[in-house]
C-alpha atoms as one frame of an Amber mdcrd trajectory, in Angstrom:
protein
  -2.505  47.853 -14.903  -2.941  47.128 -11.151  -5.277  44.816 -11.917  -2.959
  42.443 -13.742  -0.400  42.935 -11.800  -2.602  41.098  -8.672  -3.766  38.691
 -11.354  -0.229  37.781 -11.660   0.115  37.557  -8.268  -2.907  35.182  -7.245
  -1.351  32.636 -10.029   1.746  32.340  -9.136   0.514  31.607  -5.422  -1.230
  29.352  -6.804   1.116  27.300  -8.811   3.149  28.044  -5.560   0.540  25.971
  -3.876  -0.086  23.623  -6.137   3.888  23.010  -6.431   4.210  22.691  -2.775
   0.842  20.431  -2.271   2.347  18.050  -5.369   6.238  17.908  -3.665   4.014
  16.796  -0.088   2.164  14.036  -2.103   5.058  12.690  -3.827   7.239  12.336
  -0.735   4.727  11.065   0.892   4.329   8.285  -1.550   8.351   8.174  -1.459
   8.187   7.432   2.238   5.339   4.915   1.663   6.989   2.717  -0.208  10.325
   3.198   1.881   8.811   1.927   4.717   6.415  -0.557   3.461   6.836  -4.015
   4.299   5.233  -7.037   3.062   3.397  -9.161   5.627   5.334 -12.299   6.552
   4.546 -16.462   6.358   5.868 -17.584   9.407   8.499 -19.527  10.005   7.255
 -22.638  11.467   6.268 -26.369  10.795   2.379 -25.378   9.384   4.123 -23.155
   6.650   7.774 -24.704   6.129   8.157 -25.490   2.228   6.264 -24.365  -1.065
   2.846 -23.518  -0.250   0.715 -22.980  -3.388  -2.795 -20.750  -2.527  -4.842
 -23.855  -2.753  -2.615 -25.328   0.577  -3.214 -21.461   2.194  -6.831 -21.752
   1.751  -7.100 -24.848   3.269  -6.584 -22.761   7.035  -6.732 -19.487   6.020
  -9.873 -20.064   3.809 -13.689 -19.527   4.881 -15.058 -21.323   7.409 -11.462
 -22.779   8.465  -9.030 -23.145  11.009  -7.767 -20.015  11.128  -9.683 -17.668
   8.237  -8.072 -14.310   6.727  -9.598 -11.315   8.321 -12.388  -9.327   7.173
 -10.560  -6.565   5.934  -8.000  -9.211   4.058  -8.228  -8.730   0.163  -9.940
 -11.311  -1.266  -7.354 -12.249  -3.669  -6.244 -15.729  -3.393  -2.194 -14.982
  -4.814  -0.782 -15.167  -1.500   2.787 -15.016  -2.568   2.064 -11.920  -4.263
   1.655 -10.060  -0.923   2.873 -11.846   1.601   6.572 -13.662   2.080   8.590
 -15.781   3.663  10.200 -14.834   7.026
């Protein structure tokens, strides 16, 4: 009987835990995407108007002007990360 009783015990801690570890992940995720904020074009004469990916790449491509950073995704949808200021 006293056996049960503690294996009663050590799962409800843990589904306590497990409970408590699952609320800290989802408001951390909560606060995440609360906060986020996409990265902005700037505002000035090099990016004023419609600028399709192709136009991007042209400075921000390899080898250019001014080329995305090596930890930049590689993904050449620009609009679908960054926007306008």
């Amino acid at each position: 009987m006293a056996e049960s009783v503690s294996r009663s015990a050590s799962g409800r801690a843990r589904l306590v835990l497990f409970l408590v570890f699952a609320a800290a992940v989802c408001g951390a995720l909560v606060l995440y995407t609360v906060q986020h904020r996409r990265p902005l074009i700037p505002a000035d004469s090099d990016h004023a108007g419609f600028l399709p990916p192709p136009q991007c790449l042209r400075c921000h491509g390899p080898g250019a002007s001014s080329p995305r950073g090596p930890n930049h995704p590689l993904n050449d949808q620009c609009l679908g990360c960054h926007e306008r200021a």
